[in-house]
C-alpha positions, -999 to 999 in steps of 0.1 A, spaced: 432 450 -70 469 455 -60 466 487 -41 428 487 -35 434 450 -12 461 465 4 444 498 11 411 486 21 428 460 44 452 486 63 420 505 64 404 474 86 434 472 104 431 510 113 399 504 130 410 470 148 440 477 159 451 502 193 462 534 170 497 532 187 500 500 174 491 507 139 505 540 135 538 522 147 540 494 129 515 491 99 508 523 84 549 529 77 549 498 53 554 507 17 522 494 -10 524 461 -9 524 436 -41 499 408 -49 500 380 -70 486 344 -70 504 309 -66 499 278 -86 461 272 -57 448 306 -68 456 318 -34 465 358 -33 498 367 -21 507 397 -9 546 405 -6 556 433 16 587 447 18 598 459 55 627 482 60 650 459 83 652 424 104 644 438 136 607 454 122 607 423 97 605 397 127 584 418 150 553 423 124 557 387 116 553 373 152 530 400 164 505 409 130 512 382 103 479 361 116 461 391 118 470 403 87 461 377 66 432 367 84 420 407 73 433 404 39 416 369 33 381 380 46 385 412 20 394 390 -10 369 362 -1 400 338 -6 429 329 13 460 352 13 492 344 23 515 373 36 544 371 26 574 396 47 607 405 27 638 421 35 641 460 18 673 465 1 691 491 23 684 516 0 650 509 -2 645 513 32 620 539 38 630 569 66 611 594 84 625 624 90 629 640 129 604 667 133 629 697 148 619 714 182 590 737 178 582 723 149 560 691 156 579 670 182 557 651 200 553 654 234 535 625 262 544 628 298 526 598 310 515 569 298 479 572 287 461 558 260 444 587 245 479 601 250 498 573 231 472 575 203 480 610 193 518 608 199 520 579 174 497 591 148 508 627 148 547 613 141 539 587 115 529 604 90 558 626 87 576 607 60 609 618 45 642 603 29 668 605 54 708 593 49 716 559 61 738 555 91 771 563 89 787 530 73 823 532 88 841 509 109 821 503 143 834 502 173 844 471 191 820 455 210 835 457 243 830 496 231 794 493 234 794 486 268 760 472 261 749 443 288 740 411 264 712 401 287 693 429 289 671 424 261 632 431 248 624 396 250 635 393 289 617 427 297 581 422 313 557 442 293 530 462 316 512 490 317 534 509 336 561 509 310 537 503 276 548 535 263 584 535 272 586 499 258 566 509 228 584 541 219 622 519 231 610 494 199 598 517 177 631 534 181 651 501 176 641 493 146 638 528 128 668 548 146 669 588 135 638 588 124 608 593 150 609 604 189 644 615 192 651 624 216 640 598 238 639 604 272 623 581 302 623 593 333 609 572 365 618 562 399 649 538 406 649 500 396 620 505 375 636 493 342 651 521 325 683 508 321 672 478 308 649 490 285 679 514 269 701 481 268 675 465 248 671 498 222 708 492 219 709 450 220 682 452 191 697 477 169 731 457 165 716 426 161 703 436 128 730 464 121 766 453 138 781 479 120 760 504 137 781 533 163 762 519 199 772 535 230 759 529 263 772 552 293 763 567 326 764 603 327 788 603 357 810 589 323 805 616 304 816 640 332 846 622 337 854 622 303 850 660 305 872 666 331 900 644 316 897 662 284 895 692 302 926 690 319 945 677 289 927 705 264 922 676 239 879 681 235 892 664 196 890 635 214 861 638 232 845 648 203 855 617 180 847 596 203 806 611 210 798 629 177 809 599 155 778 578 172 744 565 156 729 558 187 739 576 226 722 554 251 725 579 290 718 571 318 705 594 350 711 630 328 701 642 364 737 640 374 747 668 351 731 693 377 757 721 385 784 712 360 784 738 336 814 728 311 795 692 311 762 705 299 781 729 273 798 696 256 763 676 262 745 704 244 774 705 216 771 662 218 733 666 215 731 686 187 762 672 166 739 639 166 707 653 164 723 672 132 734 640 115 703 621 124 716 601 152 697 591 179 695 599 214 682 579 245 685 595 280 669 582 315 666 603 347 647 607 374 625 630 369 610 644 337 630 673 313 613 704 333 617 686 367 657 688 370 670 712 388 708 733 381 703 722 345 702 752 315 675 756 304 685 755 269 692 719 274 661 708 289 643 721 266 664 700 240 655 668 262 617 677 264 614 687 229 613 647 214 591 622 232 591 620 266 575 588 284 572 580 322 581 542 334 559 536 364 563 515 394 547 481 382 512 469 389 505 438 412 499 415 375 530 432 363 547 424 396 538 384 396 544 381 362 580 394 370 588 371 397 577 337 381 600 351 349 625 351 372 621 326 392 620 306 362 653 322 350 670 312 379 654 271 372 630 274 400 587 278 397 572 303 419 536 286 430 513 318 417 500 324 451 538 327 465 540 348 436 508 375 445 519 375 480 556 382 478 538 413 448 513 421 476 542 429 496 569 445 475 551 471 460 580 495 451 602 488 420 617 453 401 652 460 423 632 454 450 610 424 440 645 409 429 659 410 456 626 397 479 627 368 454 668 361 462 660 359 498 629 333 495 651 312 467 680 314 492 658 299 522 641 274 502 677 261 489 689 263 523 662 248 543 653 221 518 620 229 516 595 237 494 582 270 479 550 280 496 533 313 512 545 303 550 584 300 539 581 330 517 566 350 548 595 335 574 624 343 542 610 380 544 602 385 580 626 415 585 614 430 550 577 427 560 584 441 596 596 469 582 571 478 557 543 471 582 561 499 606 568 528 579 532 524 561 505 533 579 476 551 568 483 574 598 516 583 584 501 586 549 479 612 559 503 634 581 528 629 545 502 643 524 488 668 547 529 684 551 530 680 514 504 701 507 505 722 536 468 714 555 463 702 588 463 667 592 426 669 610 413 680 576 417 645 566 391 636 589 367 666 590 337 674 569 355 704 546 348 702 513 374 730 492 393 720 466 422 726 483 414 703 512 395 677 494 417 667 466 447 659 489 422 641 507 415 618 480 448 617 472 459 603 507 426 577 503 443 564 468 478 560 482 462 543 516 443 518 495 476 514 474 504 510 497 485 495 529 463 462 532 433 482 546 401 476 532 382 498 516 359 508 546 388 502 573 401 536 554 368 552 558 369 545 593 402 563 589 390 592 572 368 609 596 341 576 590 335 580 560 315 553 538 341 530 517 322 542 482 333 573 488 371 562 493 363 540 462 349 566 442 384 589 453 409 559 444 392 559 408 393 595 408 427 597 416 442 567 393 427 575 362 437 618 362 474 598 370 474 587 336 465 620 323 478 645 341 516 648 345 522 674 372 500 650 395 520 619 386 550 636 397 539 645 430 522 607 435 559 597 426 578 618 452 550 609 477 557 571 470 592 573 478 586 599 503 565 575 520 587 543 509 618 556 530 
């Protein structure tokens, strides 16, 4: 009964469960044990490989779980989460470029499905981290309050945020490298302070680093000029975990990239893991060898997108409630309405309304909030226009702007159309047929039919994410 309650109940789990999240975090358990207390209830002991996985199975799938297990055994069952011995702890071994890695450029679903499920199943014993002095924690240069628990989940960074835990609780192991790429003030940062933040709160011994690259080039010049790359490479190669940010700096800098690339394979080598940010995606940086590109594409690589309007009010009244005020939800969707471009942004829109309200002694409300961003708004209204969308796209894809209006129909001319309609429907408060009008009159299910179109093959389809990206911050100024 042992294996076959366990078994048949992961087997439910498989089929209720979003596959990323059971290829993640179920399916690695070992077999689990059952007994029965003094009630004749069934418990089922598990034993999980460390604190951080421990406390996130039990707040996210414990209910779950049971409630599973209970229906199968036609009793209750009470699950019951232990602590491994280290050497216990069971370790998936990194599949090596060209040899399995997986690969996701964007976020998608059906994307995230096969990512997760194709690396979870490759179990192997790996060695333990290195279990020598750490460094201090001012060495870490980790920032404290950047954390998963303060980091607004959303779709547009599900995959980063998913991969960025996965990775914090089973280091080495699966999706290594890491590398995010997305525009600025979209999170990345935080989410790699949080990789690190988690991984020494349940191993403080652990080798954490956290730099910039613009560090690691002016550690390479120092070392350079003093001919002592010993030191440089004590203090990188020793490392469990290399948290980068903005690899998109090393463009140009050849004796940088030949340390990086001796860096990133000393850790890789020793099963250390490697998180890097930039932005743009591995084959997307420019004046960088190829030989290290390919190194940064060749683990998982995950997009962090600009956040949706939810994503956007759910940010704001976190941090509004950080700062020990509450953001009316209305205030909240129109300051999101309006601040459509990243979290820096939104933070600093929210600043300026706090700031007023203190000031003026009044309270939080949609007419303050619009008087507090008055400037912000004027701008916005001036440099998005659906006229300037359309002569933005048109340049970009070399067409005439009056093929936005006319009647053509090719490929070449339509699909920029459609383009332009999603990205006039996204960044402007037009109405669906106001941006038909726009578009040579055209009826607003066809710009409806084009903003679907376009949104889901942006999921999908990483070469057109990257050009909706540039176009966004083309158009964003």
């Amino acid at each position: 009964m042992t294996v076959d309650l366990w078994q048949r109940g992961c087997e439910r789990l498989a089929t209720e469960l979003p596959e990323h999240q059971f290829n993640t975090w179920i399916r690695p358990l070992p077999p689990a044990q059952v007994s029965e207390d003094e009630a004749d209830a069934a418990v089922v002991s598990v034993r999980v490989p460390n604190r951080f996985k421990l406390d996130w199975i039990r707040a996210q799938y414990a209910g779950r779980i049971e409630s599973v297990l209970s229906d199968i055994a036609g009793k209750p069952v009470r699950l019951e989460l232990t602590l491994a011995p280290r050497a216990e702890a069971p370790a998936l071994a990194p599949l090596r470029a060209g040899n399995g890695y997986a690969h996701a450029s964007v976020p998608a679903p059906v994307a995230t499905a096969a990512v997760f499920a194709a690396n979870a199943v490759a179990a192997a014993t790996s060695a333990p981290m290195a279990a020598s002095p750490a460094p201090a924690s001012n060495r870490h240069k980790l920032n404290p309050s950047l954390t998963f628990d303060n980091l607004v989940p959303g779709r547009a960074n599900q995959m980063a945020r998913t991969a960025a835990l996965h990775v914090a609780g089973a280091p080495g192991q699966m999706y290594n490298p890491l590398f995010i790429y997305g525009g600025v003030g979209l999170g990345k940062t935080h989410l790699v302070h949080a990789v690190g933040n988690a991984l020494l709160k349940d191993r403080p011994d652990a080798r954490v680093l956290y730099l910039h690259a613009e560090q690691f080039i002016s550690d390479v010049v120092k070392n350079y000029q003093r001919k002592t790359f010993d030191e440089l490479k004590a203090k990188y190669h020793s490392l469990d975990l290399l948290l980068i940010d903005d690899v998109q700096f090393f463009a140009g800098k050849d004796r940088t990239q030949e340390e990086f690339f001796n860096t990133f394979e000393a850790l890789l080598a020793k099963r250390a893991h490697i998180i890097m940010t930039s932005d743009t995606y591995p084959k997307g940086l420019v004046d960088i060898d190829e030989r290290l590109t390919s190194r940064f594409d060749a683990g998982l690589t995950v997009a962090i997108e600009p956040p949706e309007l939810e994503m956007r009010v759910a940010i704001l009244i976190k941090k509004a409630q950080g700062e020990g005020a509450e953001m009316p939800e209305d205030v909240a969707f129109f300051i999101a309405k309006n601040v459509r471009a990243n979290v820096r942004e939104l933070e600093g829109a929210l600043r300026k309304v706090l700031a007023y309200s203190r000031f003026s002694q009044k309270d939080i409300n949609i007419a303050l909030s619009r008087e507090a961003l008055k400037d912000l708004l004027s701008i916005q209204n001036r440099q998005i226009s659906v006229e300037n969308i359309q002569k933005t796209v048109a340049d970009f894809y070399k067409i005439k702007v009056a093929d936005m209006y006319s009647k053509k129909r090719p490929a070449s001319i339509a699909r920029p159309r459609q383009i332009a309609m999603y990205l006039a429907k996204d960044m402007t408060k037009k109405s669906l047929p106001e941006i038909g009008e726009l578009f040579g009159g055209r009826d607003h299910t066809t710009v409806l039919h084009a903003v679907r179109k376009i949104a889901d093959e942006r999921t999908r389809n990483s070469e057109l994410n990257q050009q909706l990206h540039v176009l966004e911050q083309t158009l964003k100024g």
